[in-house]
N, C-alpha and C positions, 0 to 999 in steps of 0.2 A: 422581209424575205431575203436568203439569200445572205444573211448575217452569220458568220464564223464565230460559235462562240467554243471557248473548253467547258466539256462537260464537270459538274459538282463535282466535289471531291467532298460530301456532306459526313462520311468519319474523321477527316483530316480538321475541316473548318466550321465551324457553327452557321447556320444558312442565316443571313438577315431577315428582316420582320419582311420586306418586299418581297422577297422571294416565296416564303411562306405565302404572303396575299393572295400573289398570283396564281400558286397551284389552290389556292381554297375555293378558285372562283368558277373552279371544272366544275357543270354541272352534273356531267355522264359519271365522271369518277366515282364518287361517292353515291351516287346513285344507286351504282351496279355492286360496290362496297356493303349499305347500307341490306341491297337485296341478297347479299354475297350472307351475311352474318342471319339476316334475318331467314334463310332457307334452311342453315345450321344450327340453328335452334329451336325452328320447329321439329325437324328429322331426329336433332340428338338431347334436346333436353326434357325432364319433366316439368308438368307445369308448377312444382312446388317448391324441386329443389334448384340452388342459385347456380348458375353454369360459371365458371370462370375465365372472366376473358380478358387477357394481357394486348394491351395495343402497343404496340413497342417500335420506336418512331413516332410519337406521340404527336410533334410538333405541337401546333395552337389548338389542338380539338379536334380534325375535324372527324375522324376515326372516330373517335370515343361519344361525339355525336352521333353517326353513322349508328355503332355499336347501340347506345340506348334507345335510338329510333327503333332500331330493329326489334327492342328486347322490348317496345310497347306496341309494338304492332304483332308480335309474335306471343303476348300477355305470357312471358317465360323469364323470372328472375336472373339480373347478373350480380355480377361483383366484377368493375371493372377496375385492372390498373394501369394505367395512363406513364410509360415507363420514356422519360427522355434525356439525353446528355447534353443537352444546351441547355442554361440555369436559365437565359435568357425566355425560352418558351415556359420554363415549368414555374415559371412568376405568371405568366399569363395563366397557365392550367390551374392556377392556383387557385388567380382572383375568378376564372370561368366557375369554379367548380363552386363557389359561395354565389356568383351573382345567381347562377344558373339551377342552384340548388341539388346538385346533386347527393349530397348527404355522404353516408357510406357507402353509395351506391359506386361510388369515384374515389380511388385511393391513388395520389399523385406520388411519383418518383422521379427523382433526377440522379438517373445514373446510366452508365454504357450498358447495354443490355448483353456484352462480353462478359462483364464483371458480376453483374448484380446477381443477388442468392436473395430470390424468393420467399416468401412467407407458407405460400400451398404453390399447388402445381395445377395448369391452367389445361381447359377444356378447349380452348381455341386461341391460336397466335394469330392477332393480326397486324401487319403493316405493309406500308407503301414504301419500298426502299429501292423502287426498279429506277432505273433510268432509262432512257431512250435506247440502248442496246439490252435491254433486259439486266443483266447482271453486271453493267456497269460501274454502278456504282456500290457492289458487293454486298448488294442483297445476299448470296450466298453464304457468303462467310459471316455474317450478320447472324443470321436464322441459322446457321450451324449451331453458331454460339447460344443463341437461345433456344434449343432445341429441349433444352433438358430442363427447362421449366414446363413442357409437355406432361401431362399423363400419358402411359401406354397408348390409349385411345384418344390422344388431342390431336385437334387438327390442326393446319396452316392456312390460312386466306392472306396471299394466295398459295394453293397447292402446287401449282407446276408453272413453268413459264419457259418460252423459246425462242432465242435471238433469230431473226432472219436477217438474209443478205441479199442484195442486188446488186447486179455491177450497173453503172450511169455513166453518161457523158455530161460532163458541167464543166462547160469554159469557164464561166464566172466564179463558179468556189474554186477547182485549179486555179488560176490565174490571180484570185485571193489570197489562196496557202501562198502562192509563188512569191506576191509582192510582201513575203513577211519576212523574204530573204537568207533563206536558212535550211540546212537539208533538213534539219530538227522538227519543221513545222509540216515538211512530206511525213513525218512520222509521228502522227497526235491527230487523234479522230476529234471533231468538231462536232457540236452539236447545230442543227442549221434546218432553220425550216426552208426548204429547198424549193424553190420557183423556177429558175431558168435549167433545166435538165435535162436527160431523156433520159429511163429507164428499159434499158437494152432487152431485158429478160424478167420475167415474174420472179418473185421472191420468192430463196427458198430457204427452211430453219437449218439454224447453225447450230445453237447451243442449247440442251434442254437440264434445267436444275428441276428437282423436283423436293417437295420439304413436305412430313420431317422427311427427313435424309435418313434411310434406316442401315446405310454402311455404317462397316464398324468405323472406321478410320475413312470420312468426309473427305473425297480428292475432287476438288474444283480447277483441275487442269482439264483444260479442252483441246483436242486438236478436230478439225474437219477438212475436208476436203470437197468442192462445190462444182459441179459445169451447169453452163448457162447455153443456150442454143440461141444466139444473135441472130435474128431474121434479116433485117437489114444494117447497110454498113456504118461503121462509128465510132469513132474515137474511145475510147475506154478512158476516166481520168480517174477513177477509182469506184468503190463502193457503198451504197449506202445499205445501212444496218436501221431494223426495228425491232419489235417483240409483241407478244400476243403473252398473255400471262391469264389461265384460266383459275379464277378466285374461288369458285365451290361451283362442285358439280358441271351445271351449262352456263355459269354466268362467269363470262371473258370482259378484260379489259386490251383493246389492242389497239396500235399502231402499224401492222403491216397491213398493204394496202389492199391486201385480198381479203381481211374482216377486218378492216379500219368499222373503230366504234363511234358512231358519227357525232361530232360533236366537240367531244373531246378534244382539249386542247394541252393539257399539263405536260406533253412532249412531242417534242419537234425527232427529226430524226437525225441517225448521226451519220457521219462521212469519214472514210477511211480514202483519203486520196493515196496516188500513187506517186513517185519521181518523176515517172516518163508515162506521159500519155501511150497508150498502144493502140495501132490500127483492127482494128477488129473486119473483116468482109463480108460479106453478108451470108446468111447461113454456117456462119461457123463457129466453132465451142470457144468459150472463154471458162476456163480454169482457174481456180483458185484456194490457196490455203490460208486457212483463220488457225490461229492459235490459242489457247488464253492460259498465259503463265503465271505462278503464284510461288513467291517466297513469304517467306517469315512476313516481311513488312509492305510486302508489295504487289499490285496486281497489275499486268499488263498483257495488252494485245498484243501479235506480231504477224502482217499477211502478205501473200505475197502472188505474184502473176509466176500462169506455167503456160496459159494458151494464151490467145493465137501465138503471144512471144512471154520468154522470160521477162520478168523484173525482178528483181532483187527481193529477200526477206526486207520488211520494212520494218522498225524500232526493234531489232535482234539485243535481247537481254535485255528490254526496257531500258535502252540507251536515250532515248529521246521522251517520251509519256510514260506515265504511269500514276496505277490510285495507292494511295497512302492507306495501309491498312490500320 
């Protein structure tokens, strides 16, 4: 609990085989994945002809698992392709797909799902590319990119998804950022499953991406503006950030704590601390602006306090964080 860590940067750097284990061992994830594909194939395929389904983020299986469960409980033919940029997993997909037998049924690739040109065009996009603030770690620009391996009528699982925000009081991760000695580290959201806190005000959505993306020209710049109504009095040390991401139809996967999916463990939430603690009084508004900026190579957050007092923009121009596109 209570551990500061920085969140993935999984475009920039290849995730290790640990990392991987850990999220394989969600039970709810793939669960809701599993019943996510499997409700999209009974509603949109025939029983005869093969539906095709790109899993993109493929990592070690566990999607393309998900995907054939669904496709023998729903007795509805796939052709699935199992698409990923670390060479390290797509040896693993490899040997799964001979021990596992999946035949033709599994056509492995290893390439960026920016780059790579299809063979046909797929009935359903699936991957897992959120992070703990939802578009973190640029699911967006991700599935932008792979958009065009869609038919007119293909889907995305997931289809939509929405960052939320709370403001909180935590001595303990302030006082954490503080001892890392550096204004740089007030300016870099932390992933941290959070224990010692208080959440001043319900959470409410920041950011909502939705896929495909049917703009002509895809602008994943966000700005928002949030108030919060403090009941009683409290330190303000920053905000913490989730997301709810609804994968087909009525089957959500989330981390904010108003449909927290129980169980679920593959994300902690993130902390966007502040420089200066602010006195909040009781009954009154705490104000706030999130950004989310995007050049060529880079994606970053920038937020900042208006009520009860000002604080400064924090990481202005991604001077301090940012994701590696």
């Amino acid at each position: 609990y209570d551990y500061l860590q920085t969140p993935l940067q999984p475009l920039m750097d290849n995730l290790d085989s640990a990392t991987y284990e850990t999220f394989e061992q969600d039970p709810v994830k793939y669960a809701q994945y599993e019943e996510a594909v499997y409700c999209a194939l009974l509603e949109r395929a025939s029983p005869n002809i093969p539906m095709v389904i790109m899993v993109v983020g493929a990592g070690r299986g566990p999607l393309v698992r998900a995907s054939l469960r669904a496709a023998a409980r729903s007795q509805r033919l796939v052709k699935v392709y199992a698409l990923d940029k670390n060479p390290n997993v797509v040896v693993t997909l490899q040997n799964m797909k001979t021990a596992e037998g999946w035949g033709d049924a599994v056509e492995v690739v290893n390439s960026d799902m920016r780059d790579w040109m299809p063979p046909e065009q797929a009935d359903i996009l699936v991957s897992e590319l959120l992070g703990s603030f939802g578009d973190n770690e640029l699911s967006p620009e991700c599935l932008d990119g792979a958009q065009r391996y869609l038919k007119a009528s293909g889907i995305s699982i997931p289809c939509e998804y929405t960052s939320y925000v709370a403001p909180i009081s935590s001595s303990k991760n302030w006082n954490d950022v503080r001892a890392r000695n550096d204004a740089t580290h007030f300016e870099t959201s932390y992933v941290v499953r959070l224990h010692n806190f208080t959440q001043l005000a319900p959470s409410k959505p920041c950011f909502t991406f939705v896929h495909p993306n049917k703009d002509g020209t895809p602008d994943n710049e966000r700005y928002t503006v949030l108030s919060f109504e403090g009941k009683e009095s409290a330190i303000l040390h920053g905000f913490a950030g989730f997301f709810d991401a609804k994968l087909y139809g009525n089957i959500h996967i989330s981390i904010n704590p108003q449909t927290f999916s129980t169980g679920m463990f593959s994300w902690f939430p993130i902390f966007f601390p502040i420089h200066t603690p602010v006195y909040v009084p009781e009954n009154s508004v705490v104000e706030c602006h999130f950004w989310r900026r995007v050049q060529k190579h880079k994606v970053w957050y920038e937020w900042a306090v208006t009520k009860p007092s000002v604080v400064a923009v924090h990481n202005a121009g991604g001077r301090s964080h940012w994701i590696g596109l």
